[in-house]
C-alpha positions as CSV (number, residue, x, y, z in Angstrom):
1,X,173.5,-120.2,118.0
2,X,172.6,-117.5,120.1
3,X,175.2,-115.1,118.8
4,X,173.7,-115.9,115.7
5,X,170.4,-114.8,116.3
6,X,171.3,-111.7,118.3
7,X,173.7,-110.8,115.3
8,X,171.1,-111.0,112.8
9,X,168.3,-109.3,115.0
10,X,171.0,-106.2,115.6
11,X,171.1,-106.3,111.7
12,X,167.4,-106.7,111.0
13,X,166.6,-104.0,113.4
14,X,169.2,-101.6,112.5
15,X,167.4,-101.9,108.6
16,X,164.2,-101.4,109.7
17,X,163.6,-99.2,112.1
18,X,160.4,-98.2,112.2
19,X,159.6,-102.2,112.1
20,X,162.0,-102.1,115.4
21,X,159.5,-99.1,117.1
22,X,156.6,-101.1,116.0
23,X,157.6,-104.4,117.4
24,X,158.4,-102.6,121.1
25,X,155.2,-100.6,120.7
26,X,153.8,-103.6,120.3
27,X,155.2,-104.7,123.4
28,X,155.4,-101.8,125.7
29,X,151.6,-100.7,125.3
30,X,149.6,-103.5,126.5
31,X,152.8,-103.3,129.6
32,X,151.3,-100.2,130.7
33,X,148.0,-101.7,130.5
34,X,148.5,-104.2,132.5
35,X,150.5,-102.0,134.7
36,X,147.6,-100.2,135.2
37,X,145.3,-103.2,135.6
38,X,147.4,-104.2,138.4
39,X,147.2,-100.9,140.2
40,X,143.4,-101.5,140.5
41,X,143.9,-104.6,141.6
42,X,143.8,-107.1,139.2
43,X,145.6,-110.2,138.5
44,X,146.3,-112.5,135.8
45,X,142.7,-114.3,136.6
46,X,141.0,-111.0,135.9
47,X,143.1,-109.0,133.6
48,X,141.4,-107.3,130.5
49,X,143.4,-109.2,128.3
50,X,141.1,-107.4,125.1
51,X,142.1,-104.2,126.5
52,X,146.0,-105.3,126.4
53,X,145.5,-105.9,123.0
54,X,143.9,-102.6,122.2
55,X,146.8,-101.3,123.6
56,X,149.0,-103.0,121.2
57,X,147.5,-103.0,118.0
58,X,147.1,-99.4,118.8
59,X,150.6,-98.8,119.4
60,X,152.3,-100.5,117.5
61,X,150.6,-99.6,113.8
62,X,149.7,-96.6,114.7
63,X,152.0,-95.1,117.8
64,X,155.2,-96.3,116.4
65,X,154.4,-95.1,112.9
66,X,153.3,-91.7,113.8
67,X,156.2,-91.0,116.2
68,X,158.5,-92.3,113.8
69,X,157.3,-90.1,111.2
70,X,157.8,-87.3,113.6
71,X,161.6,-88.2,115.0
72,X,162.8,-88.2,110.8
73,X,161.0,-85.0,110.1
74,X,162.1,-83.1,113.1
75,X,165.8,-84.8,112.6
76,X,165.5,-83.1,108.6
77,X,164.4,-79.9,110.0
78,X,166.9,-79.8,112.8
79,X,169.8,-82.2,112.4
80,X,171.9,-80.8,115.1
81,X,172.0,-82.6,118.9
82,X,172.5,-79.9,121.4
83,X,170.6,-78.5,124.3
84,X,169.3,-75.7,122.4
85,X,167.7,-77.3,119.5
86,X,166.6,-80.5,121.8
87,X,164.8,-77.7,123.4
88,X,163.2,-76.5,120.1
89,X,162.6,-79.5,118.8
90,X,160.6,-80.4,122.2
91,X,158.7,-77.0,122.1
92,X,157.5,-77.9,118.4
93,X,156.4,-81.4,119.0
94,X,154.2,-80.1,122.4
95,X,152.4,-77.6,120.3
96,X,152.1,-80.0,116.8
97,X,152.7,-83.6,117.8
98,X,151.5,-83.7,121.5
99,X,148.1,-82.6,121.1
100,X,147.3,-84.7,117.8
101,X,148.8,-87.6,119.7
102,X,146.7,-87.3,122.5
103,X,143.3,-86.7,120.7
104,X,143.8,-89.6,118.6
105,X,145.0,-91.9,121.7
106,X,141.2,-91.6,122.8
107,X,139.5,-91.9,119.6
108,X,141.3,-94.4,118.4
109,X,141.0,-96.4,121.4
110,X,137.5,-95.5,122.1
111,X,136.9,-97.0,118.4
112,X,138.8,-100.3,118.9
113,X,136.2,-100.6,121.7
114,X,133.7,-100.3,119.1
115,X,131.8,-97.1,120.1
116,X,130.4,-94.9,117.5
117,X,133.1,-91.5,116.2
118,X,130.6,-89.7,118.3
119,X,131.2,-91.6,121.4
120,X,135.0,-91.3,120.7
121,X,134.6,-87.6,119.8
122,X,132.7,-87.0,123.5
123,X,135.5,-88.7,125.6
124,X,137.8,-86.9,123.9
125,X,136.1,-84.2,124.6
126,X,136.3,-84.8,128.1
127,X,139.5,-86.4,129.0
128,X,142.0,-84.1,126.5
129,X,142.4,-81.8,128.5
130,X,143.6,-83.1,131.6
131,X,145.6,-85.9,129.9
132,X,147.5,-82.9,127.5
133,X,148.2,-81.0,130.9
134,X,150.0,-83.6,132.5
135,X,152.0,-84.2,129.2
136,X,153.1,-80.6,129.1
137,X,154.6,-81.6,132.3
138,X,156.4,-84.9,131.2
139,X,157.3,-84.9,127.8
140,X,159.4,-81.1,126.9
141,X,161.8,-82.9,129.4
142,X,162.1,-86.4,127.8
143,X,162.0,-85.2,124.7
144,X,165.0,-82.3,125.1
145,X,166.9,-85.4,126.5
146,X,165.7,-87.2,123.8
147,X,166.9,-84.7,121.2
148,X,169.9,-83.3,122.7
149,X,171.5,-86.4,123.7
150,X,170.3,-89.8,122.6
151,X,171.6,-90.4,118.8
152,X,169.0,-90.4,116.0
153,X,168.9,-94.7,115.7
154,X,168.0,-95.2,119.4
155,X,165.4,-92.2,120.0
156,X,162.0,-94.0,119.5
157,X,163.7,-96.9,121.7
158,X,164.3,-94.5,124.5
159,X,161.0,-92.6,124.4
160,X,159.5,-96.2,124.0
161,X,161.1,-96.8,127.8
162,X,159.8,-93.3,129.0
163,X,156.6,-93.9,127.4
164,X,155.3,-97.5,129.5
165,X,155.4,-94.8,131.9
166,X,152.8,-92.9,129.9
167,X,150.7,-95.6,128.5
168,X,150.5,-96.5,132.1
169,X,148.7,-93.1,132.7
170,X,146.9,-93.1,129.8
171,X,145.5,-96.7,130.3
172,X,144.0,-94.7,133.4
173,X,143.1,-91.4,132.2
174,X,141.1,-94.1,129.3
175,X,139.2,-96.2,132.1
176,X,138.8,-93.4,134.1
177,X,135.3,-91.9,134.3
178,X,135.9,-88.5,134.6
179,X,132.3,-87.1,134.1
180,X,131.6,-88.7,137.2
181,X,134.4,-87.5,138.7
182,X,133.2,-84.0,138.2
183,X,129.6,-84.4,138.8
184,X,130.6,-86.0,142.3
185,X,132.8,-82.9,143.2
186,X,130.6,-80.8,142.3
187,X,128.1,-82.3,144.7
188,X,131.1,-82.1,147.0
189,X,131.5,-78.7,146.7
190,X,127.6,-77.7,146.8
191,X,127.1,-79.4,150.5
């Protein structure tokens, strides 16, 4: 029976992929929330459990989709798997795919929170930056692995793994007050 189901799983995944990226976006976003949450020090008495799901409606319909949409156009444009074009293909997605991912991650969030598009718009604003400069860091690496050596059916599975890694930092770039931050350094630096 098990054989079964794993059989027909394999299959159903195999002929739907993007259903496949959704179901482990799904999965793997609220992981790095509560990753995150337990970093800070919470438990399962105390875990934002509304946050976790944030986290997975948000990547699952719209994470997976987007990124999917990304890996089959950048596979048309380059179709070849060597160093070379993995490295293109990861230059491309930091200066295209990168920064609109990274805007929308905090405007849509901040709107499943239910603040206004202005609110979203400010902590965008304010936590872009410093988010985007840490992925210029991370993701040109994964992603010329990504492209250069992990075949076309498995790539949004493997960046999914890389990527609890991410959500992990982005669940705290998200909770993390950075205006504060900034206006207690500056009184820091003024003493």
């Amino acid at each position: 029976m098990l054989t079964f189901i794993k059989n027909h799983w394999r299959l159903f995944t195999t002929t739907h992929p993007l259903l496949r990226g959704s179901i482990t976006y799904a999965v793997l976003w609220p992981t790095g929330s509560l990753i995150q949450q337990s970093l800070d020090g919470k438990n399962f008495k105390n875990y934002d459990y509304m946050r976790m799901l944030r986290f997975s409606i948000f990547g699952s319909l719209y994470v997976a989709p987007t990124l999917y949409g990304w890996v089959k156009l950048s596979t048309a444009m380059w179709p070849q798997m060597t160093l070379r074009i993995g490295l293109k293909k990861a230059a491309v997605e930091q200066i295209s795919y990168g920064p609109f991912a990274c805007a929308s991650f905090f405007i849509g969030m901040s709107l499943l929170e239910g603040k206004t598009f202005k609110e979203a718009i400010e902590e965008t604003k304010q936590k872009f930056w410093p988010t985007f400069e840490v992925a210029m860091c991370v993701w040109p690496i994964i992603q010329t692995i990504n492209f250069s050596m992990i075949p076309e059916k498995n790539r949004i599975v493997f960046v999914s793994i890389c990527s609890i890694i991410w959500t992990t930092f982005l669940a705290f770039m998200k909770r993390t007050d950075l205006q504060n931050s900034v206006d207690h350094q500056s009184n820091i630096q003024y003493k």
